[in-house]
C-alpha positions as CSV (number, residue, x, y, z in Angstrom):
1,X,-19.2,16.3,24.1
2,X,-16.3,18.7,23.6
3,X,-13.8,18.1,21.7
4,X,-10.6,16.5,22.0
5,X,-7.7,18.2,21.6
6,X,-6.2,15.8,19.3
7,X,-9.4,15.4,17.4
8,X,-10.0,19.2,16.3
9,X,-10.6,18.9,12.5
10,X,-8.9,21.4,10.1
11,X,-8.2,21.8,6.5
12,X,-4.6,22.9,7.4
13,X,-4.8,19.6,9.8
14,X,-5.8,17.4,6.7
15,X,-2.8,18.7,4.5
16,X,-0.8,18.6,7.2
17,X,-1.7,14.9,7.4
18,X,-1.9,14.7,3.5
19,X,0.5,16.5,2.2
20,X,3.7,14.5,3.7
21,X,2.0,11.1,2.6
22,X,1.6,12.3,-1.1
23,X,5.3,13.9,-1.4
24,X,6.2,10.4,0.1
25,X,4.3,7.9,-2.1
26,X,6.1,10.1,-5.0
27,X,9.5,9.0,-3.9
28,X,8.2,5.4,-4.1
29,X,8.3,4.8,-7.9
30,X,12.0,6.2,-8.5
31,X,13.4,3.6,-6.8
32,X,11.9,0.8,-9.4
33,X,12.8,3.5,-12.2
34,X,16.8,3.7,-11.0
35,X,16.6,-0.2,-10.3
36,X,15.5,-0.8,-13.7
37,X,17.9,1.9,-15.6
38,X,20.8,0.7,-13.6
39,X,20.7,-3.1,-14.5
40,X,19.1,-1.5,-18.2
41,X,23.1,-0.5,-18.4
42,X,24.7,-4.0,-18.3
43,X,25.4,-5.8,-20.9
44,X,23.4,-8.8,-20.5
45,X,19.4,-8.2,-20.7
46,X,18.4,-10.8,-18.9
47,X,19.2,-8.4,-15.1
48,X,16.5,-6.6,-16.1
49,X,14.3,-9.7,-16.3
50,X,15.5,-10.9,-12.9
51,X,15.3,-7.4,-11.2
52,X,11.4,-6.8,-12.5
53,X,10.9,-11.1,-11.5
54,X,12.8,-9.8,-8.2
55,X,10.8,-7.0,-7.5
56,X,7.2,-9.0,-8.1
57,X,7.9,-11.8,-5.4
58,X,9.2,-9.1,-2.9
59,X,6.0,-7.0,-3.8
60,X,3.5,-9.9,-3.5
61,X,5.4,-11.2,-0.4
62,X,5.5,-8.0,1.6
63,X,2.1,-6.8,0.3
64,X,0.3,-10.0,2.2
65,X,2.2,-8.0,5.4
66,X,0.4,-4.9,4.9
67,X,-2.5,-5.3,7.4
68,X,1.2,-4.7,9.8
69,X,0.5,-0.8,8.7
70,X,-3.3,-0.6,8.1
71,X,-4.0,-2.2,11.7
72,X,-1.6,-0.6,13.4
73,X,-2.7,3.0,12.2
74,X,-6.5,1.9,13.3
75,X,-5.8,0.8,17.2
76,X,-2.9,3.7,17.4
77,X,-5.5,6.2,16.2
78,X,-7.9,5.2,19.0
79,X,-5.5,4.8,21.7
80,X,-4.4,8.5,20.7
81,X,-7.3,10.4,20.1
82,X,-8.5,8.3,23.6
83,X,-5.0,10.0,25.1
84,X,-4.8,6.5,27.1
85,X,-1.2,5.8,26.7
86,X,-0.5,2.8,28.0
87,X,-3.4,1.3,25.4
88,X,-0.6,3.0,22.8
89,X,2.2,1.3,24.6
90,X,0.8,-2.0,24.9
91,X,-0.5,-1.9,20.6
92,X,3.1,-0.7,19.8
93,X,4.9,-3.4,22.2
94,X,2.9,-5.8,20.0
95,X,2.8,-4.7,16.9
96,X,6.7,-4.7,16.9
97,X,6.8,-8.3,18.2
98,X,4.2,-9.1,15.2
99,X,6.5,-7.6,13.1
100,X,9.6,-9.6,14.1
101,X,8.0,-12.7,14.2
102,X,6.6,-12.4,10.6
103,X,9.9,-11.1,9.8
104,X,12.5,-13.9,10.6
105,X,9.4,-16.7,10.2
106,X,9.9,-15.5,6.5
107,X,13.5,-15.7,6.2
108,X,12.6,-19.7,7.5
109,X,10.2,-20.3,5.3
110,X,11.9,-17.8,2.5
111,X,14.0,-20.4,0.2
112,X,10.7,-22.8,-0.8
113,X,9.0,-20.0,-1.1
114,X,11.1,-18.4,-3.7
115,X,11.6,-21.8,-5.4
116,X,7.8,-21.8,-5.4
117,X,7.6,-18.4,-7.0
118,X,10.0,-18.9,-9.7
119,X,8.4,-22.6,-10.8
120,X,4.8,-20.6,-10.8
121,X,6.9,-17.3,-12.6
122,X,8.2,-20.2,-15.1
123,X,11.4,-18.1,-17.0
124,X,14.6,-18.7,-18.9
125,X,17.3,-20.5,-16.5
126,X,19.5,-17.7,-17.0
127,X,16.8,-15.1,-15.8
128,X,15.1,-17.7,-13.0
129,X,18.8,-17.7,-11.7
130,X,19.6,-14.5,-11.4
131,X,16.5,-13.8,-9.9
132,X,16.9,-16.5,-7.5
133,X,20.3,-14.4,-6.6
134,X,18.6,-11.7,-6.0
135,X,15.9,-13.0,-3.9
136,X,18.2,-14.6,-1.5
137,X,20.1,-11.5,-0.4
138,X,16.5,-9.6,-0.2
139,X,15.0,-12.1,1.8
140,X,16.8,-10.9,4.8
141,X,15.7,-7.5,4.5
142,X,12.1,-8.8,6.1
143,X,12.4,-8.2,9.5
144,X,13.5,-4.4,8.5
145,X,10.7,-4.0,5.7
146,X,7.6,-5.4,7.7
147,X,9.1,-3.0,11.1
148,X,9.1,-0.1,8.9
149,X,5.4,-1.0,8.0
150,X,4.6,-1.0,11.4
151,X,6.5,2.6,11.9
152,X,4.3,3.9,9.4
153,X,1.2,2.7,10.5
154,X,2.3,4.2,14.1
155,X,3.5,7.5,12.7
156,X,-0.1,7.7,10.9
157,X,-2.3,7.1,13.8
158,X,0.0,9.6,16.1
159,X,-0.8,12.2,13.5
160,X,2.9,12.9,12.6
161,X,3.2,11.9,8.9
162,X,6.1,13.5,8.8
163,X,8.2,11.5,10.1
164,X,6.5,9.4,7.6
165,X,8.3,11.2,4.8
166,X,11.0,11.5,6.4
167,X,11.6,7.3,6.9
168,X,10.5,6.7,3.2
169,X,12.8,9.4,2.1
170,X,15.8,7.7,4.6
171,X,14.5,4.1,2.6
172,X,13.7,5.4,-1.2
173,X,17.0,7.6,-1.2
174,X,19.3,5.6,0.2
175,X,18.3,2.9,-2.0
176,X,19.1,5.0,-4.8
177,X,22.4,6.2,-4.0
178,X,23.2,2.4,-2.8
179,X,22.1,1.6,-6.4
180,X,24.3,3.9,-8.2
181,X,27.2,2.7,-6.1
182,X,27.4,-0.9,-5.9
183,X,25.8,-1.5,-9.6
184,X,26.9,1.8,-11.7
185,X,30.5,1.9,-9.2
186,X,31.2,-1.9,-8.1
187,X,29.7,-3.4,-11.0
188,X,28.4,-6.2,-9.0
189,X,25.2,-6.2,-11.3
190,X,21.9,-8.4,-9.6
191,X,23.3,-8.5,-6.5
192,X,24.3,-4.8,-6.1
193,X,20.7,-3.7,-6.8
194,X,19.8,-6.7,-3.8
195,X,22.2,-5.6,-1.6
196,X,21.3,-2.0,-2.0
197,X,17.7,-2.2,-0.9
198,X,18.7,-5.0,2.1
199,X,20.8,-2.2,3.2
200,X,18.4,0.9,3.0
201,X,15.4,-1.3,4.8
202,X,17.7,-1.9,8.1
203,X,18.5,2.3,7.3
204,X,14.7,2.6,7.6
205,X,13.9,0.2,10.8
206,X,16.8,1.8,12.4
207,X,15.3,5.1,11.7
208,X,12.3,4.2,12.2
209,X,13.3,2.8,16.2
210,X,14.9,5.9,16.8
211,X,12.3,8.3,15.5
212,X,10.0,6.7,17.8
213,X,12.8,5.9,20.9
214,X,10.6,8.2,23.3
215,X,7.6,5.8,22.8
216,X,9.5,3.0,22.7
217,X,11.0,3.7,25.8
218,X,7.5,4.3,27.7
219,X,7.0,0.8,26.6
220,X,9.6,-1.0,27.4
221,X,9.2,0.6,31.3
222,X,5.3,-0.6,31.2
223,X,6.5,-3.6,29.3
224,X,4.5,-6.7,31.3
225,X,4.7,-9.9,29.5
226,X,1.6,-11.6,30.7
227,X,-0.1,-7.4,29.7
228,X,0.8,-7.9,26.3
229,X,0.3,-11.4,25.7
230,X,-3.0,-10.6,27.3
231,X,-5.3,-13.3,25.4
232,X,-8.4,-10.9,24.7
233,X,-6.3,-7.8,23.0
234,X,-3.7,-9.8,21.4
235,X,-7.0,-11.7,19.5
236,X,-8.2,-8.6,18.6
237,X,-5.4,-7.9,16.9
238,X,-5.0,-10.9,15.5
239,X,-8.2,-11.2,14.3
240,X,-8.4,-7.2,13.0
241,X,-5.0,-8.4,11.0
242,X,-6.5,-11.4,9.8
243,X,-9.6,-9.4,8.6
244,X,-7.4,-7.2,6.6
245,X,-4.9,-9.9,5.6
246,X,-7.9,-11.5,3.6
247,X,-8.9,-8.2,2.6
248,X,-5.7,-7.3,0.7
249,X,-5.4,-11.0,-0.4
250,X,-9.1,-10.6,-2.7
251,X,-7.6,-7.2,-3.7
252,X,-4.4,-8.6,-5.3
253,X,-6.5,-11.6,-6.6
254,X,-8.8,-8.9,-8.4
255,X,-6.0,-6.8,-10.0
256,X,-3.8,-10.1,-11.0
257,X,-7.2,-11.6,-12.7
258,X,-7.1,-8.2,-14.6
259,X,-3.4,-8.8,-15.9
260,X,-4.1,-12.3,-16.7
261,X,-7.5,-12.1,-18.7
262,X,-5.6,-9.1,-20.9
263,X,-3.0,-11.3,-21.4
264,X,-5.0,-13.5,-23.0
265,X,-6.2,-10.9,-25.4
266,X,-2.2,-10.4,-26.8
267,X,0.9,-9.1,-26.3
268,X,0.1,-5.7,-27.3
269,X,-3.1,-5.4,-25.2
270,X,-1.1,-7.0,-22.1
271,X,1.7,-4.2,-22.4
272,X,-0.7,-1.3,-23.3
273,X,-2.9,-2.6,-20.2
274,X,0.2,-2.8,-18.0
275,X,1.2,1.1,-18.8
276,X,-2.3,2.2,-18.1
277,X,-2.2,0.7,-14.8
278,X,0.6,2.0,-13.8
279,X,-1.3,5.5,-14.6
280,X,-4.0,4.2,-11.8
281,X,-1.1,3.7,-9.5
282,X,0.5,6.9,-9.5
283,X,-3.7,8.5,-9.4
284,X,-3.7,6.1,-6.2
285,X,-0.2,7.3,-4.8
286,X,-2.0,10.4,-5.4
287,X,-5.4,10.0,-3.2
288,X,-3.6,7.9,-0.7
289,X,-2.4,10.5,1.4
290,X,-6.3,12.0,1.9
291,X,-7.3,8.0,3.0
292,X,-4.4,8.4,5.5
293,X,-5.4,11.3,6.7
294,X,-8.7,9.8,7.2
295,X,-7.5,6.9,9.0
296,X,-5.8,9.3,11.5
297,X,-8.4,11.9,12.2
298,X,-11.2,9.3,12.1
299,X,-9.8,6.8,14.0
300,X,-8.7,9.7,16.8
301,X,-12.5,11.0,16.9
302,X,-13.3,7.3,16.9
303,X,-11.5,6.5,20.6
304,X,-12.0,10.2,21.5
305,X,-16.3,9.0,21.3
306,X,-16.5,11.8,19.4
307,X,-19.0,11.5,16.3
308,X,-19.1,15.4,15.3
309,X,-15.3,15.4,14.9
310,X,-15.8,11.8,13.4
311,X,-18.0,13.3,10.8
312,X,-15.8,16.7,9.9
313,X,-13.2,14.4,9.7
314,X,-15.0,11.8,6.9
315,X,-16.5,14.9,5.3
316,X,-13.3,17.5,4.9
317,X,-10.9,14.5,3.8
318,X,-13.8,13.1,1.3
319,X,-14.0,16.8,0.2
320,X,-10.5,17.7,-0.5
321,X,-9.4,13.8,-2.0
322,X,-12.8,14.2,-4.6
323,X,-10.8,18.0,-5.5
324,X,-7.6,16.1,-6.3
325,X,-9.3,13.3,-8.0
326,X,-10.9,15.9,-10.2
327,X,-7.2,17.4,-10.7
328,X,-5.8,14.0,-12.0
329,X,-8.4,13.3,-14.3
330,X,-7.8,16.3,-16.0
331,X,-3.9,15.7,-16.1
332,X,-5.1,12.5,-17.7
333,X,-7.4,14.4,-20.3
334,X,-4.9,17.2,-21.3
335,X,-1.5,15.0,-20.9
336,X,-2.9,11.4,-20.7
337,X,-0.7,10.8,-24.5
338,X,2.4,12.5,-23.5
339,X,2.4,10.5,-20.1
340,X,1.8,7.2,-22.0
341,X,4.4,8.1,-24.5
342,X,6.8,8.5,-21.7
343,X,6.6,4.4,-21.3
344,X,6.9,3.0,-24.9
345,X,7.7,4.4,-28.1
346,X,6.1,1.2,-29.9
347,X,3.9,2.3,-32.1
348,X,1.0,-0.6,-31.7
349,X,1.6,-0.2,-28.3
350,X,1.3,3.3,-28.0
351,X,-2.1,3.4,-30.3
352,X,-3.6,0.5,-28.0
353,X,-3.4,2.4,-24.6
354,X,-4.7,5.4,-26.0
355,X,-7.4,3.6,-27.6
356,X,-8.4,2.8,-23.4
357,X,-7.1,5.9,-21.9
358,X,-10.8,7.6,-21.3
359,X,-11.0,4.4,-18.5
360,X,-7.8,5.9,-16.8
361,X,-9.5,9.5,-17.4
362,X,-12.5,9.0,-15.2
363,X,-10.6,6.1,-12.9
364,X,-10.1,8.8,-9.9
365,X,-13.7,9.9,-9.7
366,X,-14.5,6.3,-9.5
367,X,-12.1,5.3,-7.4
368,X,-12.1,7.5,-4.6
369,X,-14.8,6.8,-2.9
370,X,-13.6,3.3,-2.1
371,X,-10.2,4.8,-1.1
372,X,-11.6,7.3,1.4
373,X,-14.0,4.4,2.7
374,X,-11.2,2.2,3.3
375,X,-9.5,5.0,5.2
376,X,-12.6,5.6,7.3
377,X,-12.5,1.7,8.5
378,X,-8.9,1.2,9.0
379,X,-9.4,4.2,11.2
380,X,-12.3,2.9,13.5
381,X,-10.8,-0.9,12.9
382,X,-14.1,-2.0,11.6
383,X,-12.0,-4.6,9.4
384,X,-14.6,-7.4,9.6
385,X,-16.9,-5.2,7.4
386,X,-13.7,-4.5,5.1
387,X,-12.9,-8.0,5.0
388,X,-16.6,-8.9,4.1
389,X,-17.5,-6.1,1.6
390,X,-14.4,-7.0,-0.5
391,X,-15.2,-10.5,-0.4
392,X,-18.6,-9.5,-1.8
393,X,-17.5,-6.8,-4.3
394,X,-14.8,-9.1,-5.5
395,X,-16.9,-12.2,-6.6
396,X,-19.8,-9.5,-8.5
397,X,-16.9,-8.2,-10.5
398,X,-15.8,-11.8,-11.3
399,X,-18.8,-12.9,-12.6
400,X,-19.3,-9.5,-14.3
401,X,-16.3,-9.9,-16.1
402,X,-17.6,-13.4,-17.7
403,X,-19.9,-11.0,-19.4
404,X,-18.2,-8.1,-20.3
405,X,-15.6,-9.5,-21.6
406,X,-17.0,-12.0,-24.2
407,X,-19.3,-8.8,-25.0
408,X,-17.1,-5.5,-25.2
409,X,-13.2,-7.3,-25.3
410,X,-10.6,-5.0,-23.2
411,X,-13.4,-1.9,-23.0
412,X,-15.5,-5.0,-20.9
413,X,-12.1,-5.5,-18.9
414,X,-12.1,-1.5,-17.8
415,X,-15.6,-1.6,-17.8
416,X,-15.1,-4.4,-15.0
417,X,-12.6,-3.0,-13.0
418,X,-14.0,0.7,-12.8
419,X,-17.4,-1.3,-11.8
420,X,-15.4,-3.2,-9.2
421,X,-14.4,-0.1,-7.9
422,X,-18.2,1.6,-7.5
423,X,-19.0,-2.1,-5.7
424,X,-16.6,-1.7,-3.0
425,X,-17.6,2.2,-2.1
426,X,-21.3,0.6,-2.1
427,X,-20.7,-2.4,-0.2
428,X,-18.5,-0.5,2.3
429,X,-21.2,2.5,2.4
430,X,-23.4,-0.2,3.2
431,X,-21.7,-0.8,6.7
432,X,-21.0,2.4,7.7
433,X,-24.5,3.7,9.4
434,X,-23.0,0.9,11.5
435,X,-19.6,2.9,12.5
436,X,-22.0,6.0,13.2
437,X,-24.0,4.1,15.7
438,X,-20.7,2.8,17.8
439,X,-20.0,6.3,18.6
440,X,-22.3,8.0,21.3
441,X,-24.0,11.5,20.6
């Protein structure tokens, strides 16, 4: 079969994909950093309590959402790379109706849910009130956030990450300057660092509509209500969402368990734990964009019935994310101390994590496998298999970790998670002869 235009498979292609994702995930962190150093400037510590409580709610809340970007990107992807654009009109008509729903369902449901959060969160009145502040004003920003997921996701599987960039540089900016203003300027404290990211979401969904208003218009002219509604694709959907839902759910249940069993072990192990995974998260903000890129030329190839592009595409991504994984780990060897000292300058705290950094050295060679894997099945929205090899991978590194940790202490923790990590590139690998053979010769 010849290939499809939109399928041709390039290394310029795969930074071009890549590239915009990477410079965007970067952005990401500096709006926790500014949130943090601004309310780090008031008098009272207690903000900073409430705007890290805050944060955690909104980040478990939202997170639950994601499958809003990662199925999105999969059936947009398809319909693309099939050049069938009212399939791409009819997934974006309902993904933005998903979106909305979720979003103003969560503002209904949103005040026993935060009560709900702060009993299981158990702080100091002081702190579980200002948090509570603070989650009421964010709670409206959910409509915004969980469109701007969706944006993404579209974005993504149209190939055009940057416009990607672009919407998390509209959000992650603006935030920042909104910060500085109302907190640093108005001193209006909690709220000011609330109302600053309420505002720069609705910044990003309106971006977001009008980067897209030439889509969106195609849509709303083939809009058919009993189309989009259509029972069949709107299960699909559904279900692909639900797949993925319960995928990200064991995910955050794996790397919670991980927080709380080194919390057991002490303060100082939780703290030096907590800095060392926030080295895995910038390694992951790092091989994310190579996933996404994966997601977007595989899925294309994928409704384009096109395995040789399918293949390029697995093996150029794989290929250039296992050179940047390499890259990381040996930032991590030459600099892994300075970066950790960068986070505390407690002394126990400080030996601790260094004591485990060779876990965070060889964490991207053992991580990236699972990352482009993921990428490769968001992209052909086999999310059943996702959904079922996480299930899987997540209850061998449970009971593992009854072992390893009784055994080997923290080194059995890291031992755990990096093993958890090999499980879900083998479980996943397992499946994916069976994405091959859905795609004809």
């Amino acid at each position: 079969m010849s290939s499809h235009p939109k399928t041709q498979i390039t290394h310029r292609a795969i930074w071009a994909l890549a590239g915009p994702i990477i410079i965007s995930n970067l952005s990401t962190p500096l709006v926790g950093a500014v949130d943090t150093a601004v309310v780090g400037h008031m008098p009272e510590p207690q903000a900073m309590g409430a705007v890290a409580l805050g944060a955690l709610i909104f980040s478990f809340l939202f997170w639950g959402f994601g499958f809003l970007k990662m199925g999105t990107t999969g059936f947009i992807a398809q319909a693309y790379g099939a050049n069938d654009q009212q399939a791409l009109s009819d997934t974006l008509s309902r993904v933005i109706l998903l979106a909305l729903g979720f979003g103003f369902l969560t503002i209904l449901l949103g005040y026993p849910l935060i009560q709900f959060a702060l009993y299981i969160l158990d702080s100091t009145p002081q702190i579980e009130s200002l948090t509570a502040e603070y989650a009421y004003i964010r709670l409206w920003s959910a409509p915004a956030t969980l469109c701007t997921y969706v944006f993404i996701g579209v974005f993504i599987g149209m190939h055009n990450t940057r416009k990607v960039l672009l919407l998390m540089l509209i959000l992650n900016l603006s935030n920042i300057s909104l910060d500085f203003i109302f907190v640093m300027g108005l001193e209006m404290g909690v709220k000011g660092v609330a109302l600053a990211t309420l505002i720069a979401e609705y910044l990003a969904a309106f971006a977001g509509f009008y980067l897209l208003r030439d889509p969106i218009k195609r849509a709303l002219k083939q809009f058919s209500r009993a189309k989009i509604f259509e029972r069949k694709a709107f299960t699909v959907l559904m279900k692909a969402n639900s797949d993925i839902f319960i995928r990200t759910l064991c995910l955050v249940f794996s790397l919670s368990y991980f927080t709380a069993q080194g919390a057991k072990m002490g303060e100082v192990i939780l703290a030096s734990n907590a800095i060392l995974l926030h080295l895995q998260s910038i390694m992951a903000y790092g091989l994310d964009g190579f996933a996404h890129a994966a997601e977007a030329l595989t899925g294309s190839a994928y409704g384009a019935k096109n395995r040789s592009a399918f293949k390029r595409a697995v093996k150029l991504t794989t290929i250039w994310a296992f050179i940047i994984a390499i890259g990381i780990c040996l930032i991590y060897f030459l600099f892994g101390e300075m970066i950790i000292g960068l986070f505390t300058n407690i002394n126990e705290v400080l030996a601790s994590a260094i004591i485990y950094l060779p876990w965070m050295i060889i964490t991207p060679i053992v991580s990236i496998w699972s990352f482009q894997l993921d990428g490769i099945f968001i992209g052909a929205s086999f999310t059943k298999e996702m959904r079922n090899a996480m299930i899987v991978s997540m209850l061998i590194y449970l009971a593992l970790l009854q072992f390893l940790i009784p055994q080997f202490g923290n080194h059995g923790l890291f031992l755990g998670l990096s093993l958890f990590m090999v499980i879900r590139a083998i479980t996943l690998g397992m499946y994916y002869p069976r994405i091959l053979r859905a795609i004809p010769n």
